[in-house]
Residue frames relative to the residue before (quaternion, step in Angstrom):
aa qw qx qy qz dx dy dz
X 1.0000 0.0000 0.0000 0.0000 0.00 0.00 0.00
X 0.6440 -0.5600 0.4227 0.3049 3.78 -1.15 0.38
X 0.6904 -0.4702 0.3967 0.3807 3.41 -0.68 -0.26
X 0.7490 0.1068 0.0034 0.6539 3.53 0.57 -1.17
X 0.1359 0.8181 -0.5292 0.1794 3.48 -0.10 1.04
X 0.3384 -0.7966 0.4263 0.2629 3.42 -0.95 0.70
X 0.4481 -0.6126 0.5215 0.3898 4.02 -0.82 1.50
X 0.3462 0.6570 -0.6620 0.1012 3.94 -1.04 1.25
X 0.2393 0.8349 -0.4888 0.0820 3.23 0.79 0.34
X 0.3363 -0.8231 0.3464 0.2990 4.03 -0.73 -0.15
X 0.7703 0.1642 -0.0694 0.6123 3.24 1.08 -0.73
X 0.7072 -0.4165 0.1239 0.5577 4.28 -0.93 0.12
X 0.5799 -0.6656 0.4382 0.1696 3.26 -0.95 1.48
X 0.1299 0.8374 -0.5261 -0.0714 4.00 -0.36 0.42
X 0.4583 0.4516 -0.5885 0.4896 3.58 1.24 0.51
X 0.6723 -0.5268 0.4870 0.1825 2.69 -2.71 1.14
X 0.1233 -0.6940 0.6892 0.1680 3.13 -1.14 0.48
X 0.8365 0.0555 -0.2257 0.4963 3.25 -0.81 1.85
X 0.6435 -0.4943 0.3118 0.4943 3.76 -0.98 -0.35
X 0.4928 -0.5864 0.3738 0.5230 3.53 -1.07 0.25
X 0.6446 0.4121 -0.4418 0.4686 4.39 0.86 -0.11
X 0.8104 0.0589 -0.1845 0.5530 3.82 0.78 0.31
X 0.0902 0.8815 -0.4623 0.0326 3.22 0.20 1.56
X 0.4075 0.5839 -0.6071 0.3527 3.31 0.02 1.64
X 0.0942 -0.5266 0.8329 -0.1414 3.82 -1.50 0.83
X 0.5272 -0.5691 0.6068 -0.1733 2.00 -2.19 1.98
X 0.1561 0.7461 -0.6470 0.0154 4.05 -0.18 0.50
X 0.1839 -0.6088 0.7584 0.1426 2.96 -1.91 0.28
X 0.3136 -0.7288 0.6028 -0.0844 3.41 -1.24 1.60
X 0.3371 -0.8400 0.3912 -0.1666 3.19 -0.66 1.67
X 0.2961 0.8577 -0.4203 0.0092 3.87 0.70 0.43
X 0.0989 0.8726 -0.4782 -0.0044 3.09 -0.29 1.04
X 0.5410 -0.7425 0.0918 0.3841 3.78 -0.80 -0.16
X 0.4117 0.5968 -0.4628 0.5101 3.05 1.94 1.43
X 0.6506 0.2085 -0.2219 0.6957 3.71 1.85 0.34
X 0.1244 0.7591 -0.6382 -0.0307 3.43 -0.18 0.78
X 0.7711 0.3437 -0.2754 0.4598 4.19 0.33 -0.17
X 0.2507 -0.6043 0.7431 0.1406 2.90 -1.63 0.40
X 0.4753 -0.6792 0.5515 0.0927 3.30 -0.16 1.10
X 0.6351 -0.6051 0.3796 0.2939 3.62 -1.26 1.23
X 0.2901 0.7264 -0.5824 0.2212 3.87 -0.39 0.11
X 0.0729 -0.7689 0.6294 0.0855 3.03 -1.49 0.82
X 0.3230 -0.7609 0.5568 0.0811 3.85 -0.87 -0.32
X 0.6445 -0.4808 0.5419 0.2445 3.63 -1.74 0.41
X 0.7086 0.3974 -0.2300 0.5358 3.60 0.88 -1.00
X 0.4944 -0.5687 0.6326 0.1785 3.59 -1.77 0.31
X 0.0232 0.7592 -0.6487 -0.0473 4.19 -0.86 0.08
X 0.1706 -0.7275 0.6643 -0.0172 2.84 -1.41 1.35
X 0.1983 -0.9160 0.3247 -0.1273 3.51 -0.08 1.82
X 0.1285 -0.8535 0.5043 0.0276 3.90 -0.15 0.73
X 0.1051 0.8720 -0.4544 -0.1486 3.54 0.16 0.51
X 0.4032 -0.8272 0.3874 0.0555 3.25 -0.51 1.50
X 0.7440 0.2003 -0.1003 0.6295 3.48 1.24 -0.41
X 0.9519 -0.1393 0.0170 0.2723 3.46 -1.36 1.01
X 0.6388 -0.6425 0.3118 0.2863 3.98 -0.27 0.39
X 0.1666 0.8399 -0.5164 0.0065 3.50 -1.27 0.53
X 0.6472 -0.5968 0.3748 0.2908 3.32 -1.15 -0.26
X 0.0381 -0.8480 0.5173 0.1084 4.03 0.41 0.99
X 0.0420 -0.6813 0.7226 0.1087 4.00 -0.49 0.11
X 0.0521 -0.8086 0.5805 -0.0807 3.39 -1.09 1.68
X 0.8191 -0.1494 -0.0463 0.5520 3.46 0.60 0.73
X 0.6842 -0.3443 0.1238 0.6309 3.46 1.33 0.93
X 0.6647 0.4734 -0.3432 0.4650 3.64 0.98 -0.25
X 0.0318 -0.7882 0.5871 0.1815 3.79 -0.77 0.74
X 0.3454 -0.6917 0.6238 0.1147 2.74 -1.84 0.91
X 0.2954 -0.6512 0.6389 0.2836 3.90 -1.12 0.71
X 0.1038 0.7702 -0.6290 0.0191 3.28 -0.85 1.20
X 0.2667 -0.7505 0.5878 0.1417 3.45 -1.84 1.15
X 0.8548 -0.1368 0.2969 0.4032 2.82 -2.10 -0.31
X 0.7789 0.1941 -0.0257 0.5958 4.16 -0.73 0.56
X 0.6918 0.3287 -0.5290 0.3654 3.74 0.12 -0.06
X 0.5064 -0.6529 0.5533 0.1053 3.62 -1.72 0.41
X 0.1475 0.8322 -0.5227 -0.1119 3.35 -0.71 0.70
X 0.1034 -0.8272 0.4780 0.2766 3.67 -1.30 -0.30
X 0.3442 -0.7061 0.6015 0.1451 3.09 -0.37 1.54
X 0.2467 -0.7414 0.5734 0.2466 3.58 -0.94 1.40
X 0.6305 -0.5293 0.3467 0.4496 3.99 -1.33 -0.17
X 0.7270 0.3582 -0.2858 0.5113 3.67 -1.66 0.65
X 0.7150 0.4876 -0.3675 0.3405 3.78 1.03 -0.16
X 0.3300 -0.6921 0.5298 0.3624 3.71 -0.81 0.31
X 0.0677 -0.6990 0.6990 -0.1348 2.93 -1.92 1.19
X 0.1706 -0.6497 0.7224 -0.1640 3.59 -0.85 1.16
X 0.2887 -0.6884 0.6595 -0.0886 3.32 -1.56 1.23
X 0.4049 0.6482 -0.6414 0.0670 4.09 -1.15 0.45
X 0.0909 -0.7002 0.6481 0.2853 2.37 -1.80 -0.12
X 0.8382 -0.3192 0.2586 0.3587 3.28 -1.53 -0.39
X 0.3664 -0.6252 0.4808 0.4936 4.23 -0.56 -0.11
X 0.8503 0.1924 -0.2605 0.4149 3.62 -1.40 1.11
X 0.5639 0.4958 -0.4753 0.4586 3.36 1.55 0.89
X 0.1418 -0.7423 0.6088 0.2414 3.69 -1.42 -0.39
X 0.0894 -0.6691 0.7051 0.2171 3.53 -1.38 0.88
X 0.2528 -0.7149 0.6488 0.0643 2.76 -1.67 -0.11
X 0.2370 0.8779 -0.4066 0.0886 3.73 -0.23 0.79
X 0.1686 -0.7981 0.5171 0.2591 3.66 -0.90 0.21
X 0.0903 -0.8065 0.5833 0.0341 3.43 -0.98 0.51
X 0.2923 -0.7460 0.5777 0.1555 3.16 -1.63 0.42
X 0.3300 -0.7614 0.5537 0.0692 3.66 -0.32 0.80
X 0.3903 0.6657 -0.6108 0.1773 3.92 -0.61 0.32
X 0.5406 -0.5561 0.5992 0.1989 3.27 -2.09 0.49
X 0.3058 -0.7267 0.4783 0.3868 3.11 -0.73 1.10
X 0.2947 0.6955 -0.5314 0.3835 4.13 0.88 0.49
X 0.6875 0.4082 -0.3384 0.4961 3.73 0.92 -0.69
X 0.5144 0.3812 -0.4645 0.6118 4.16 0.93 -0.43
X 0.8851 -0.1891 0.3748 0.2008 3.88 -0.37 -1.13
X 0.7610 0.5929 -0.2031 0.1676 2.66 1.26 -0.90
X 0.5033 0.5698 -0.3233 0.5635 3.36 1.26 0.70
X 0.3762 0.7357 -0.3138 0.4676 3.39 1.61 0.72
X 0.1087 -0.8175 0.4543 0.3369 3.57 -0.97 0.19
X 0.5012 0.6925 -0.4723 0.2149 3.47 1.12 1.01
X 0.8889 -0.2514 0.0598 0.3783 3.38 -1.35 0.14
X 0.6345 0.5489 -0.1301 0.5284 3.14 1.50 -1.63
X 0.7729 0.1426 -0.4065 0.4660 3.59 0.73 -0.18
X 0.5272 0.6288 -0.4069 0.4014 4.25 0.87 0.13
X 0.6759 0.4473 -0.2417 0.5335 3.40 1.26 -1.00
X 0.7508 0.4511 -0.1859 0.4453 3.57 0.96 -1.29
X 0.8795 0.3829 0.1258 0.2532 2.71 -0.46 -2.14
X 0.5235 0.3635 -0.3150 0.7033 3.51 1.22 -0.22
X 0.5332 0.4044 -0.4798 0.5674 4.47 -0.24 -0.32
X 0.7180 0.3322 -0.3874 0.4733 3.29 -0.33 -1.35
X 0.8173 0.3141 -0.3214 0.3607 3.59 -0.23 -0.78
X 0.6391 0.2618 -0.4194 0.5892 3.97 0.81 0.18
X 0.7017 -0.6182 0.3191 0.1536 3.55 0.19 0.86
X 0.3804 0.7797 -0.2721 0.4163 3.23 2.24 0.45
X 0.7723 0.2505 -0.1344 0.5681 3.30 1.20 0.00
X 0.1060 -0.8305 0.5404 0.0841 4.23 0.35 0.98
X 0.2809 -0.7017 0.6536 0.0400 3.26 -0.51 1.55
X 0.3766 -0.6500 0.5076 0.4221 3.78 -1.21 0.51
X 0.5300 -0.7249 0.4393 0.0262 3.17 -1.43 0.72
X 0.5816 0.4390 -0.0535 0.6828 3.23 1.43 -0.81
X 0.0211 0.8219 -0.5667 0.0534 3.60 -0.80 1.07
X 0.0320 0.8506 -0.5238 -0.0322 3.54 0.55 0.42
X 0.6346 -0.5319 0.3709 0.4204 3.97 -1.46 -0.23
X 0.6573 0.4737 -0.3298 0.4846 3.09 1.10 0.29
X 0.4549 0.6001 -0.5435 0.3710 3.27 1.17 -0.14
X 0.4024 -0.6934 0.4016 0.4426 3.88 -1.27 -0.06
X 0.4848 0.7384 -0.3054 0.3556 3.41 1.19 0.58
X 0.3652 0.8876 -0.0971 0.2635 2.64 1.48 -1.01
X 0.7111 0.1897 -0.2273 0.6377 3.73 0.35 -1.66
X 0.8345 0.2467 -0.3243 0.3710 3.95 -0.12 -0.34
X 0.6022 0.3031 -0.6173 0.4055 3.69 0.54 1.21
X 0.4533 0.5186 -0.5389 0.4850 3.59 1.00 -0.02
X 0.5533 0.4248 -0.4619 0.5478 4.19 0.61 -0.94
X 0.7634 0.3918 -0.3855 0.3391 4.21 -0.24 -0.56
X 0.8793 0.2581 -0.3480 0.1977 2.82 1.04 -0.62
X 0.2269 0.6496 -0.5325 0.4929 3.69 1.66 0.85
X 0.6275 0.5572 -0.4007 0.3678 3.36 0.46 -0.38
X 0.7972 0.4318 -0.1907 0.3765 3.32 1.15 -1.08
X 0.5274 0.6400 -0.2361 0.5064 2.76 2.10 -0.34
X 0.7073 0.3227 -0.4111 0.4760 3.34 1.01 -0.52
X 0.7065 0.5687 -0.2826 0.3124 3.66 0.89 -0.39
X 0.5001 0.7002 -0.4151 0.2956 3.49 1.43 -0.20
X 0.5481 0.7082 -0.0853 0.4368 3.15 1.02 -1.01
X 0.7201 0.5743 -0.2145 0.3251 2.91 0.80 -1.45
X 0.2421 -0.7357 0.6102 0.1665 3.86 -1.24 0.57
X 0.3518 0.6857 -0.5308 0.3526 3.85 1.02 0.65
X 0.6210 -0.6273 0.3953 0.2543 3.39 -1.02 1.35
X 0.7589 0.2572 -0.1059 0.5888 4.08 -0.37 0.67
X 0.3937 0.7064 -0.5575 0.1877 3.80 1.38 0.01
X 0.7619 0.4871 -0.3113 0.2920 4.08 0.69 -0.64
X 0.6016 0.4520 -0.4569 0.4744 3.15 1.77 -0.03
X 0.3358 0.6378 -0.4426 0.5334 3.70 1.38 0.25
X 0.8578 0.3547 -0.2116 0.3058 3.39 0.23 -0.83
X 0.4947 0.7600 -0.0319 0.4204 2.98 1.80 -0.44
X 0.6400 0.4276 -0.1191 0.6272 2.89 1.65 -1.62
X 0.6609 0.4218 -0.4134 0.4631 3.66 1.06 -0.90
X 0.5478 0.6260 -0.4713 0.2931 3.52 0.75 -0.40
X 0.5821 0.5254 -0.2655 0.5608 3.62 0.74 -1.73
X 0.5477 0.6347 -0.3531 0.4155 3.78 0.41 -1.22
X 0.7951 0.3971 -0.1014 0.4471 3.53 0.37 -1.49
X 0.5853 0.4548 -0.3218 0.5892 3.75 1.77 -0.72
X 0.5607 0.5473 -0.4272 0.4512 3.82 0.50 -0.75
X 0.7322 0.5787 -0.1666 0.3181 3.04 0.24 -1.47
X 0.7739 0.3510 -0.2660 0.4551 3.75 1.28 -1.07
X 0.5654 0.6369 -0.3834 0.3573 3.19 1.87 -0.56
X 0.5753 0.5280 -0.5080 0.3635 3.83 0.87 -0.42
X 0.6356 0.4228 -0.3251 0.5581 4.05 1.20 0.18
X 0.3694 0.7266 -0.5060 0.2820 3.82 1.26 -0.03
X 0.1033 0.6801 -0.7257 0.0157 3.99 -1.34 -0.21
X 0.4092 -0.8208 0.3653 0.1593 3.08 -1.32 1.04
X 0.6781 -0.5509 0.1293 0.4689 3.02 -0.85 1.84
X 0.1129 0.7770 -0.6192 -0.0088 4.14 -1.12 0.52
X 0.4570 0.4898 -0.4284 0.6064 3.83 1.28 0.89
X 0.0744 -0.7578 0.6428 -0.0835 3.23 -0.28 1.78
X 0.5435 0.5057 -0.3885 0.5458 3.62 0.87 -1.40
X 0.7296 0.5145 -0.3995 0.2086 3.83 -0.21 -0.46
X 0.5735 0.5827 -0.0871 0.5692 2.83 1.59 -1.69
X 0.6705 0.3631 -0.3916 0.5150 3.89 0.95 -0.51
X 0.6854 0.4591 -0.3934 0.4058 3.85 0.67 -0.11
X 0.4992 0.6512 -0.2894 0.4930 2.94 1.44 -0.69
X 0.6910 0.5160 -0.1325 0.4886 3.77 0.64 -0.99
X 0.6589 0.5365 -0.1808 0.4953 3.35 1.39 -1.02
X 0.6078 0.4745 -0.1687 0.6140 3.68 1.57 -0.97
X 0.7262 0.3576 -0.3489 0.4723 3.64 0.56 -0.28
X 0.4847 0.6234 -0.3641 0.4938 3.63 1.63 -0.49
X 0.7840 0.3839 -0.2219 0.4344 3.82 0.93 -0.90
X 0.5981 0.5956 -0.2965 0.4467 3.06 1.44 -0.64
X 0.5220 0.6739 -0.2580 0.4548 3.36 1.44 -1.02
X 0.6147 0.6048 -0.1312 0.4889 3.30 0.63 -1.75
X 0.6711 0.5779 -0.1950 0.4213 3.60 0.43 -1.00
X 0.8014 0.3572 -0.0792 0.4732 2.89 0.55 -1.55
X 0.7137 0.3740 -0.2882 0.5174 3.55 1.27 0.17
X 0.5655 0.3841 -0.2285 0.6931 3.53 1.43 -0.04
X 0.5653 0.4903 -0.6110 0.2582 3.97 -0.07 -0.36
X 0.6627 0.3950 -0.5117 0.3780 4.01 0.23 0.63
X 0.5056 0.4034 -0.4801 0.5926 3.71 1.10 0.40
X 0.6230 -0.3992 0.5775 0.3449 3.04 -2.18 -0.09
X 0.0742 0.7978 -0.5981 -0.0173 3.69 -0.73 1.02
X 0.3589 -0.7849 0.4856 0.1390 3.64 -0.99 1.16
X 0.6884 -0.4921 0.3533 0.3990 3.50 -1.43 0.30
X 0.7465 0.4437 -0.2209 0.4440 3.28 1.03 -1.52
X 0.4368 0.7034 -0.4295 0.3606 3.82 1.47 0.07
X 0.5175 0.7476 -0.0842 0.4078 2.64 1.37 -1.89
X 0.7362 0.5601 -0.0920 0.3686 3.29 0.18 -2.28
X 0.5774 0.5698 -0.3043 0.4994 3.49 1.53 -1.69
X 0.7886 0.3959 -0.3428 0.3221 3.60 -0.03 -1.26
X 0.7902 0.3532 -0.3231 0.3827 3.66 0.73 -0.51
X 0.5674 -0.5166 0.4333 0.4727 3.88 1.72 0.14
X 0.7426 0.4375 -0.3270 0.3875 3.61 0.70 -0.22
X 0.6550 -0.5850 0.4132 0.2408 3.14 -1.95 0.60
X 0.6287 -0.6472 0.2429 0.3562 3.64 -0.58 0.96
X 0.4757 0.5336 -0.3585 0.6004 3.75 1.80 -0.44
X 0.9185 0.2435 -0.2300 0.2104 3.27 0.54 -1.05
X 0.4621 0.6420 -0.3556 0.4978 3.50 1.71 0.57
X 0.5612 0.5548 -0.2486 0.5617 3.67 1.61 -0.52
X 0.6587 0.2771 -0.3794 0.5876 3.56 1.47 0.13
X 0.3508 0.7537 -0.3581 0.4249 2.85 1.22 -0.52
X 0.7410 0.5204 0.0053 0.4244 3.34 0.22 -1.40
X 0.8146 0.3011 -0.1750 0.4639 3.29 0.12 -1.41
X 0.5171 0.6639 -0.3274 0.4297 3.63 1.32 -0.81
X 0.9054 0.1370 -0.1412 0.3762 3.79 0.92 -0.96
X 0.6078 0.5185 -0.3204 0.5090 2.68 1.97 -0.10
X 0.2452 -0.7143 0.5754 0.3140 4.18 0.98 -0.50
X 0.8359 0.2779 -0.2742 0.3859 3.28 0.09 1.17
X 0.4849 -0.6267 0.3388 0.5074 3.79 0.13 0.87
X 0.5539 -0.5438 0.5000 0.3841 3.84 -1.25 0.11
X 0.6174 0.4789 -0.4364 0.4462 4.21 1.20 -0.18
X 0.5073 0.5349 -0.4282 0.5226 3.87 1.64 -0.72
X 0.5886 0.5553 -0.4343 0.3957 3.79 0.59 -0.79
X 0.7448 0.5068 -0.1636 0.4021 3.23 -0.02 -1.87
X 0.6823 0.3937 -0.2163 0.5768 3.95 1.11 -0.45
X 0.6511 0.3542 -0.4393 0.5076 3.55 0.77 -0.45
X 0.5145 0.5108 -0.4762 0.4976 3.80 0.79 -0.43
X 0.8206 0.3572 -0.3355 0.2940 3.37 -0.37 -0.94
X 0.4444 0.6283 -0.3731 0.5182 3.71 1.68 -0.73
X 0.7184 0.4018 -0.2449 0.5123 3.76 0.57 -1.06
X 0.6060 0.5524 -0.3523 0.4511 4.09 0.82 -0.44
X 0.6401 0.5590 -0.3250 0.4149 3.48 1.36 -1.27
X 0.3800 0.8974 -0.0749 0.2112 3.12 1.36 -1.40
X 0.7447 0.4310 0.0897 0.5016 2.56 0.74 -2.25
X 0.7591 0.4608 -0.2141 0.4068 2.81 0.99 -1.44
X 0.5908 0.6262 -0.2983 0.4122 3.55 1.18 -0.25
X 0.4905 0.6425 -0.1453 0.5705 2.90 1.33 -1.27
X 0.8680 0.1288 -0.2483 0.4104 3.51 0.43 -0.84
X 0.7136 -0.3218 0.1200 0.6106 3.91 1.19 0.89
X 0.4214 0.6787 -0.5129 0.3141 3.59 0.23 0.03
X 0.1646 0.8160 -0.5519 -0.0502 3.17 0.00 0.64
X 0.6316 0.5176 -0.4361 0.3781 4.08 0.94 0.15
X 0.3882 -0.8764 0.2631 0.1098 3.66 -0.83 1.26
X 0.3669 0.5952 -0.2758 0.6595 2.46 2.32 -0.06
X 0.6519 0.4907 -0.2641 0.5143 3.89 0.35 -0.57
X 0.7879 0.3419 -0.2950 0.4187 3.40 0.57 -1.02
X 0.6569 0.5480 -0.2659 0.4444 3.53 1.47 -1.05
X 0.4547 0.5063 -0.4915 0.5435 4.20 1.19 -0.05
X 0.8413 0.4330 -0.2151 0.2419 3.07 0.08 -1.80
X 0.6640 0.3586 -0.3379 0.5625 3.82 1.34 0.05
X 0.5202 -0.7503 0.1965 0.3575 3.52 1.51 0.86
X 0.0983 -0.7509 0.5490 -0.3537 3.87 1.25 1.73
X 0.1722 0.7267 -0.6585 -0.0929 3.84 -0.26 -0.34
X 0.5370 0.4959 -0.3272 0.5988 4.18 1.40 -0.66
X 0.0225 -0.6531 0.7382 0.1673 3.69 -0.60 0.43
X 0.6174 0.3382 -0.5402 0.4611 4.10 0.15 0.43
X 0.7067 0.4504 -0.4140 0.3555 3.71 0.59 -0.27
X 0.6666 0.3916 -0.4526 0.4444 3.62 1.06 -0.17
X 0.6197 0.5733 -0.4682 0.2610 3.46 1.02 0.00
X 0.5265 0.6203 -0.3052 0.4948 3.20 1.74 -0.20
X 0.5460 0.5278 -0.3285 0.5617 3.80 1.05 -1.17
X 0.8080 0.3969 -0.2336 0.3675 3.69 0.43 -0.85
X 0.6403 0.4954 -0.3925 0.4365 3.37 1.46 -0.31
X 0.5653 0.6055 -0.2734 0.4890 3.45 1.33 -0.91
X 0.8005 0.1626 -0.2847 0.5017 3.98 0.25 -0.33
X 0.8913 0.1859 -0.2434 0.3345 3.61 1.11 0.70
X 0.7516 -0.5529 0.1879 0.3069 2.66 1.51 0.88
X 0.7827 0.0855 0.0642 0.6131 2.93 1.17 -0.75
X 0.5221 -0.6455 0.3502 0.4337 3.74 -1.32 0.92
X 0.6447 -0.5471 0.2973 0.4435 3.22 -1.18 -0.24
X 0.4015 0.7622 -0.3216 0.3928 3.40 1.76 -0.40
X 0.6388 0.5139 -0.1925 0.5392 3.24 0.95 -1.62
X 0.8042 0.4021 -0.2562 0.3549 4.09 0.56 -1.02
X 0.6342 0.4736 -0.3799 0.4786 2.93 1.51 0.24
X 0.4213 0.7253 -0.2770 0.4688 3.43 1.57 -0.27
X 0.5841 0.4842 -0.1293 0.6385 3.48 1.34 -1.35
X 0.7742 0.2919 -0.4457 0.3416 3.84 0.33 -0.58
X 0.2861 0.7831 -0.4771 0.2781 3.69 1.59 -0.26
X 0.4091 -0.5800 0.5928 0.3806 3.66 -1.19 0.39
X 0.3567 -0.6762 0.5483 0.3390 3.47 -1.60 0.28
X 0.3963 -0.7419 0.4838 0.2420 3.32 -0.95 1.14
């Protein structure tokens, strides 16, 4: 991924964020009202997030949070999170991404058994939501300008600088920590990454509801609320917006046959993905491959 990149992924994220010796990266997140979601996804890494421009809606493990302008969150690793906002608004946010392997956490001392491992198996629910009123507040907003002014930065020893502000910013949320007591949540939660999973390894076959339905124990009426309730969008809009994004890629990465590319992200109608593809971009796929052509 680039440097300043926007968090839209759809399903469990498996690109790196940063190098594997300094795994953190810097995005900037864009809502606008020709992109209003960030789509559910979760990840290996943690983000520590400032939003700098106008208000939205975060959902952090099935719970949503109304978040404004200035407030701060930290989205802990392995959890799902989704972003929106409203039609005819814009957010705007920066975030940091990192492994908690870059503080420690792949250590066998105290600081990563006592800390850093809980936090990463989800044994310990740090608060997530940081507003000006929280009492945390004025001195992780103070860390995190710090990290902002140092990321960038080309001063000898800048990543153990960054590092320390990082742990800094974990210490700090853990004096508000409590141990995790929202099992039901964590079991739906587990159940959505179980389908989401599934998806993403099957979304070039034909997958059914009642396939689906099997993996979480539910009935096909009731996984389709199931679904739509955490995901905002039926589980066939899912399964097509994935595969719309898979084609994508694949274009993007020389494909140029549309019939090839539309089987192989699991299309069997070549006139219906040309529709699915004209509707979330405007344009046919003919035309986006036309656009990826050098200019002579």
């Amino acid at each position: 991924m680039k440097k300043l990149h926007a968090l839209a992924l759809t399903q469990k994220e498996d690109a790196k964020h940063g190098e594997s010796f300094f795994p953190m990266q810097k995005y900037i997140t864009k809502l606008t009202p020709g992109h209003q979601t960030v789509i559910t996804h979760w990840h290996e890494e943690a983000e520590l997030t400032f939003i700098t421009k106008g208000n939205c809606l975060y959902q952090v493990d099935l719970i949503d949070y109304q978040v404004n302008e200035g407030d701060l969150l930290f989205i802990p690793p392995l959890v799902l999170h989704s972003i929106s906002i409203d039609r005819c608004k814009e957010m705007i946010s920066e975030t940091y991404v990192f492994h908690t392997n870059f503080l420690g956490g792949n250590s066998t001392d105290i600081c990563s058994t006592r800390y850093l491992v809980p936090i990463m198996n989800q044994e310990l629910s740090m608060p997530c939501l940081i507003t000006p009123m929280h009492p945390a507040y004025p001195s992780l907003l103070d860390i995190f300008r710090k990290i902002t002014s140092l990321y960038n930065g080309t001063e000898i020893g800048y990543e153990l600088a960054l590092k320390s502000l990082l742990l800094q910013a974990v210490f700090l949320l853990l004096q508000f920590s409590k141990k995790s007591t929202s099992p039901d949540a964590r079991t739906s939660s587990g159940k959505l990454k179980l389908v989401l999973d599934y998806i993403e390894l099957h979304y070039p076959e034909p997958i059914s509801i009642s396939e689906l339905a099997k993996l979480c124990y539910f009935s096909e009426y009731h996984f389709m609320r199931f679904f739509k309730k955490h995901m905002n969008m039926t589980c066939v809009e899912y399964i097509n917006n994935l595969r719309l994004e898979k084609s994508v890629e694949m274009f993007e990465q020389g494909n140029s046959s549309i019939m090839d590319v539309s089987l192989s992200v699991g299309f069997r109608n070549l006139s219906y993905f040309h529709r699915a593809f004209k509707k979330k971009y405007d344009m046919t796929p003919l035309t986006f491959l036309k656009q990826l052509q050098p200019k002579g």
